[in-house]
N, C-alpha and C positions, 0 to 999 in steps of 0.2 A: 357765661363763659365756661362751667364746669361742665354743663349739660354740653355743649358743643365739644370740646374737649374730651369727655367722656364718648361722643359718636365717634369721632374723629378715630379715635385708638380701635376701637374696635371696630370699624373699618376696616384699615389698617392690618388687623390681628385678620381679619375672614380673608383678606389678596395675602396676605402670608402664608396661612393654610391653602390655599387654592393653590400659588404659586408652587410651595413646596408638595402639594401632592403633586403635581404634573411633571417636577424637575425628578421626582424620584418615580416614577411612572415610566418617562424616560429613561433613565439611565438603569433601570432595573432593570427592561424590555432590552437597553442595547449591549447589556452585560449578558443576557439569557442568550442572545443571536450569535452573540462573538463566541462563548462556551461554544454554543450548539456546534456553528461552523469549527472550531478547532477540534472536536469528538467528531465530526464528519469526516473532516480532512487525513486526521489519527486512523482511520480505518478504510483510509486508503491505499491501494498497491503502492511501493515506494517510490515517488516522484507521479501518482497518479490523479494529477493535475487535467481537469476535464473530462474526467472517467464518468460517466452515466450514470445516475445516481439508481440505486436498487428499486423495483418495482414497489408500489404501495404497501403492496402484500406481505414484503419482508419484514421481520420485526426491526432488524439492525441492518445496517450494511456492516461485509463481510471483513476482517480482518485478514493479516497475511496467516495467521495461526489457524483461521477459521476456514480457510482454502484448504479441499480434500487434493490427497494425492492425486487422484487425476489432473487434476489443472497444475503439474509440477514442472513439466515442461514439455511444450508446444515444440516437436521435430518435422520439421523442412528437409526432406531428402531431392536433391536434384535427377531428374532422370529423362529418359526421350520416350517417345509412342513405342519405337519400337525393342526397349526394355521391359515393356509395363507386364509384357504376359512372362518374361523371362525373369529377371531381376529384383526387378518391384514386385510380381508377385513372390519370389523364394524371403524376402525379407518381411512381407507383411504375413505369411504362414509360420513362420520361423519369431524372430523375436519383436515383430513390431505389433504382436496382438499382446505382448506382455509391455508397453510402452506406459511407463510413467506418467501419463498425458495423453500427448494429442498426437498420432503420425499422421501425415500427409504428402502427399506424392507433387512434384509440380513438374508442369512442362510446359514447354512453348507453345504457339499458333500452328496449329500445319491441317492434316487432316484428319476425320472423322474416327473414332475408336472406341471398341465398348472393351468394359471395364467394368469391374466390381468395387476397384481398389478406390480410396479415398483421393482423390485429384484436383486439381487446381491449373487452369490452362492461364498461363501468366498472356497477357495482354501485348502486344508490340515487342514482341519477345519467338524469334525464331525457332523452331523445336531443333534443330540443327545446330543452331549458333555454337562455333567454338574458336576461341575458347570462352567460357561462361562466362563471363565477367560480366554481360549486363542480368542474363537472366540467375543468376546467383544474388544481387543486387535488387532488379525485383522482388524475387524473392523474400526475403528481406523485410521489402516496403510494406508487402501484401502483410507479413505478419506483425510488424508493427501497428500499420493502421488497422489491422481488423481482432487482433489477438494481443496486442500489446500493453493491458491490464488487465486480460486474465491468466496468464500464466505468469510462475516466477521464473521463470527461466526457456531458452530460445538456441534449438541445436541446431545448424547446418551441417549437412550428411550430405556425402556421394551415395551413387546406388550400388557400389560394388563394396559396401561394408556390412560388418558384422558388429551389434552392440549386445552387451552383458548388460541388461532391463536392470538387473536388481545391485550390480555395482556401481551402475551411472544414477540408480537413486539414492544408494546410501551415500555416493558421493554430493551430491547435489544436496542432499537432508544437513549435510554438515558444512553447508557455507551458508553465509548471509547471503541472501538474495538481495536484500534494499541497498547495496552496495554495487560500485561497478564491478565487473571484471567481464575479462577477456580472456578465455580457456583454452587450450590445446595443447598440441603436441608443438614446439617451440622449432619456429626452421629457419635459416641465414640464407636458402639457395642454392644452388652448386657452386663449385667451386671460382668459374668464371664469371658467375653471375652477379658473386661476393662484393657487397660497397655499389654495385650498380641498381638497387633494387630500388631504390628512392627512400629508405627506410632510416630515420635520427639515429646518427651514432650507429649504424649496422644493428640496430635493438631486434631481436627475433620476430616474425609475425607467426599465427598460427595455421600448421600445415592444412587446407583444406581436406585432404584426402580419408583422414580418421576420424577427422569431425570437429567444427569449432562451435565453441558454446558461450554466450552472451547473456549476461542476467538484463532481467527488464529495464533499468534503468538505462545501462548502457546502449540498448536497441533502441531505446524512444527516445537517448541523445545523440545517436549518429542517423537513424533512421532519414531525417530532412537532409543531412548532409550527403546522401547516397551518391545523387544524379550528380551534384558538383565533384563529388570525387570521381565519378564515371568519366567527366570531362576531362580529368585531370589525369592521365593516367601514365606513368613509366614504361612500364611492361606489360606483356600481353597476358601475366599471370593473372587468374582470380582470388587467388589468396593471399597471395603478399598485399596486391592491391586493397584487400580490405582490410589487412594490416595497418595497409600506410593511411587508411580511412578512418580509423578506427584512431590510431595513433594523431592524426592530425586535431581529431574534435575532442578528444578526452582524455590525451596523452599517455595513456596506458598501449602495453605493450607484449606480446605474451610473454609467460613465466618460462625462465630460466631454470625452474627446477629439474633435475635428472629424472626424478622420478613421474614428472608428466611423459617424460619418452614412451616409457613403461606402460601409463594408465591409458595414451592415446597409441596406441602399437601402427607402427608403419613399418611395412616386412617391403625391401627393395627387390627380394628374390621375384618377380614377377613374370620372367621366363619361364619359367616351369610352372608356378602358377603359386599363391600363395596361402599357408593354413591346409594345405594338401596332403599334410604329412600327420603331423601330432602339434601337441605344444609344448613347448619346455615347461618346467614347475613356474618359472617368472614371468611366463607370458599368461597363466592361467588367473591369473587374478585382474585381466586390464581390462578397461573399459569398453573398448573399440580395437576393431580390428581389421583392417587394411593394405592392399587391395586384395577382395573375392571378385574375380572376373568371371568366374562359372557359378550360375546358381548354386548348381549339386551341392557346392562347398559351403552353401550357406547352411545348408541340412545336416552336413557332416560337423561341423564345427557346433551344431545346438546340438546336437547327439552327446559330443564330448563334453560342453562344457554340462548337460545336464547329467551325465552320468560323473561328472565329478562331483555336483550340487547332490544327486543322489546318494554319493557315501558317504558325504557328510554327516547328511542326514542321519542314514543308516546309523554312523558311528554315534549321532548323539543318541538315537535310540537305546544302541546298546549300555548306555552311561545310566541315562533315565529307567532302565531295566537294573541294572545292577542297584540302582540304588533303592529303588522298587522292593527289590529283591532282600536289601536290610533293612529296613525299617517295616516296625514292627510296631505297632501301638495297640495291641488290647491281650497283652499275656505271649507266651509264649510255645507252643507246641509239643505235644510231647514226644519222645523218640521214639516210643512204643507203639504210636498209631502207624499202622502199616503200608499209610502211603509216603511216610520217608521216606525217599529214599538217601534221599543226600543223609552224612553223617551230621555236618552242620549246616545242615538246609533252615532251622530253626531250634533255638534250643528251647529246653522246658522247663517249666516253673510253674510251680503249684500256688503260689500267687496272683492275682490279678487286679487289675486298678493302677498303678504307678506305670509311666510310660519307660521304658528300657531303650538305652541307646545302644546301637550296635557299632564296635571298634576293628576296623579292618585295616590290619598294616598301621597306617599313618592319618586317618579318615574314621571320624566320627558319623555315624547317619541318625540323625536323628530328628523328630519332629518340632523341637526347641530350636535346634537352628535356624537361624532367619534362610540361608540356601538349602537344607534336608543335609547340608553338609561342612563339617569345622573343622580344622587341623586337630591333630589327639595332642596338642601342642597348646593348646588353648584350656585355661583355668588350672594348669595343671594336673591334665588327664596322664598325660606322660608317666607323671611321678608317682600316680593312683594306681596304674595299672603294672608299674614296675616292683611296686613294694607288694601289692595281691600276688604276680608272678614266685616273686619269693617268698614269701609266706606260705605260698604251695609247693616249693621245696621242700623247705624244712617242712610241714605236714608231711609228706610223703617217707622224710625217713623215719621220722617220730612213729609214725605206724607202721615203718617196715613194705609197703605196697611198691613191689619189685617187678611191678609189670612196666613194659619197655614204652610209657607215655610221650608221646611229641605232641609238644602242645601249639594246637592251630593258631592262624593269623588272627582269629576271628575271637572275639569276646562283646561281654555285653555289663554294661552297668547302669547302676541309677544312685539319684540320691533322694531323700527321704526324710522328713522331719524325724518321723517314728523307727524306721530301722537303721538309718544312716549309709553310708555310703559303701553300696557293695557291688559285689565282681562276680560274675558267672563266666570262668574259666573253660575253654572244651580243649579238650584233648586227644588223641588219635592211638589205635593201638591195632595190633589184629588185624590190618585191613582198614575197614570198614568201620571198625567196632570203636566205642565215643565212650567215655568217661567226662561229666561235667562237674567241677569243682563249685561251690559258693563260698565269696567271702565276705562277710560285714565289718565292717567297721564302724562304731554307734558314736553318735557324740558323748561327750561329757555332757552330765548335767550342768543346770544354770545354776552358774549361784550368785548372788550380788552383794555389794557392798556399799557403804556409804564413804561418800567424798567431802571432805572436808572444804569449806572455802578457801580461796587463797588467802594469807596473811592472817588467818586463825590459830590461835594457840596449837590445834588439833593435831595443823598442819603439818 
């Protein structure tokens, strides 16, 4: 009976071990699969649900962070054959080779045309059709299904606009992309058209003309709804209508902010012709600019805004020079070498080794500072340099030195374990002619003392 007993258990004990290695086998494997897929799905475009998984060869699939600027956003400009060598080409010579992305040209079915420009012949889609309301819509479809997880974001353009490359990407750098939204310039309609536009509450939709902009999400959750909005239509407009499209499947609606009028520019002046003139100071900073019905004007208006961008530049140069210009780290020059010319072009000091900041007005330059530059307002520079000032006062009557000194904006100081904190003063006389003052100030010696504990007789 104990021999039998004895098998029996350990039996028993070897389908327990069996069992338990296969139950943890399993659930090991289906804990590894589920990780795996949730770090798969994490590095996917947001809502990029059936997106193509990366070739073998990639180490990782790509993050939204890990997407370069180019893939920032994918622009769709509407246009006809017989724009392509007028229009479409002034906008792809002008600002659509500086394009954050992807440009591309589309047009209808008709006839034969060569071209250099980047194009897309939309399929059952008339090159004529107006107003655009299907091939706008197309449009659309094409880049959702063919582009619509790899950019973050999806611009629809006329051909008769102007965009600022580098202001519609720093705009675009500063939203979340994995979020919806619906961008433009905000319109109601004319005035008669006001409450009939089929639009919830009169809510704005965004004007077609300057450009409406769509992050991916929102494109690959209206994209299926397209064709039934086409069916369903109010008005003969194509922009309201993909308002009311856009509003029907994902209840958003464009922004109400003032300041999109501004960043999406739509100029009504269109008789005389628009951007034909100049810009005012508040138009120079907007994104798009609408309508340019003559190429030329597409040339004219990159001329200006890059000769704006150019004195920017310029002006930062000259900042980056000035400050070039004072800081100083291995000694100081003497006045005596004969290519001075400046009087405090550099001052001199028969010391070397300790780095010297230079004090100009109200601006420290120096190589300690984390920007080359600090307020004289910081650590108490102010009050260092106020009490040195005086202290070369009174020097000056003490020894009687009656020469008519004006002392410059510009000084220099350091501080020093070994000489402590001093002031290299310059001063102007004669013209031309420099007087440099030094002043120290040493620390006190160390001295120490012993501290009693608390609640000791000592105390």
């Amino acid at each position: 009976m104990g021999r039998r007993a004895s098998t029996r258990m350990f039996r028993d004990f070897l389908c327990s071990l069996a069992i338990g290695f296969l139950t943890g086998f399993i659930t090991s494997h289906t804990v590894f699969v589920v990780l795996w897929r949730r770090q798969e799905a994490a590095c996917r475009l947001p809502g990029g649900w059936g997106r193509p998984r990366p070739p073998p060869t990639d180490p990782k699939p790509q993050c939204d962070t890990d997407i370069p600027t180019e893939r920032l956003v994918f622009i769709g400009v509407m246009t006809a054959r017989k724009y392509l060598k007028t229009r479409a080409d002034a906008i792809y010579k002008t600002w659509g080779k500086h394009a954050p992305g992807r440009l591309v040209f589309f047009v209808g079915t008709g006839e034969n045309y060569e071209t250099s420009l980047p194009v897309i012949v939309l399929s059952d889609v008339a090159d004529d059709d107006y107003p655009p309301q299907r091939k706008s819509f197309e449009m659309l479809r094409y880049m959702s299904s063919q582009h619509g997880h790899d950019f973050h974001w999806f611009m629809r353009l006329d051909d008769d606009v102007f965009v600022n490359t580098e202001h519609l990407r720093t705009f675009l750098n500063s939203i979340n992309s994995s979020k919806h939204a619906y961008i433009g310039h905000p319109g109601v309609g004319k005035v008669d058209e006001k409450g009939h536009l089929g639009l919830h509450d009169d809510k704005p939709y965004c004007m077609g003309g300057p450009g409406v902009i769509l992050s991916g999400p929102t494109l690959r959750h209206v994209a299926p709804h397209l064709l039934g909005c086409l069916n369903d239509t109010v008005t003969s407009h194509e922009d309201s209508e993909l308002g009311r499209c856009v509003e029907k499947v994902t209840g958003l609606s464009c922004t109400i902010a003032r300041e999109f009028d501004g960043m999406f520019s739509q100029s009504y002046n269109e008789e005389t012709g628009a951007w034909t003139v100049g810009l005012k100071a508040e138009k120079q900073n907007a994104i798009s600019f609408h309508p340019i019905k003559q190429p030329m004007y597409q040339f004219s208006l990159g001329i200006m805004l890059s000769a704006k961008t150019l004195r920017e530049k310029m002006k930062h140069m000259a900042v980056l020079a000035r400050e070039k210009y004072f800081i100083k780290t291995s000694g100081f020059v003497s006045f005596d070498d004969p290519d001075v010319k400046n009087c405090w072009a550099s001052p001199c000091d028969v010391d070397s080794g300790e780095v010297w900041s230079c004090v100009n007005a109200y601006d420290v330059f120096s190589m300690e500072s984390p920007n080359l530059r600090t307020s004289i307002l910081h650590k108490g520079r102010a009050f260092g340099l106020a009490e040195a000032r005086h202290a070369l006062g009174q020097f000056l009557k003490r020894e009687r030195i009656r020469k008519r000194l004006r002392l410059s904006p510009i000084s220099y100081q350091r501080v020093s374990p070994e000489r402590g904190f001093e002031h290299v003063l310059v001063t102007r006389y004669a013209k031309a002619k420099c007087l440099l003052f030094r002043s120290r100030q040493k620390f006190d010696p160390i001295h120490f003392r012993e501290i009693p504990p608390r609640g000791s007789k000592l105390a």
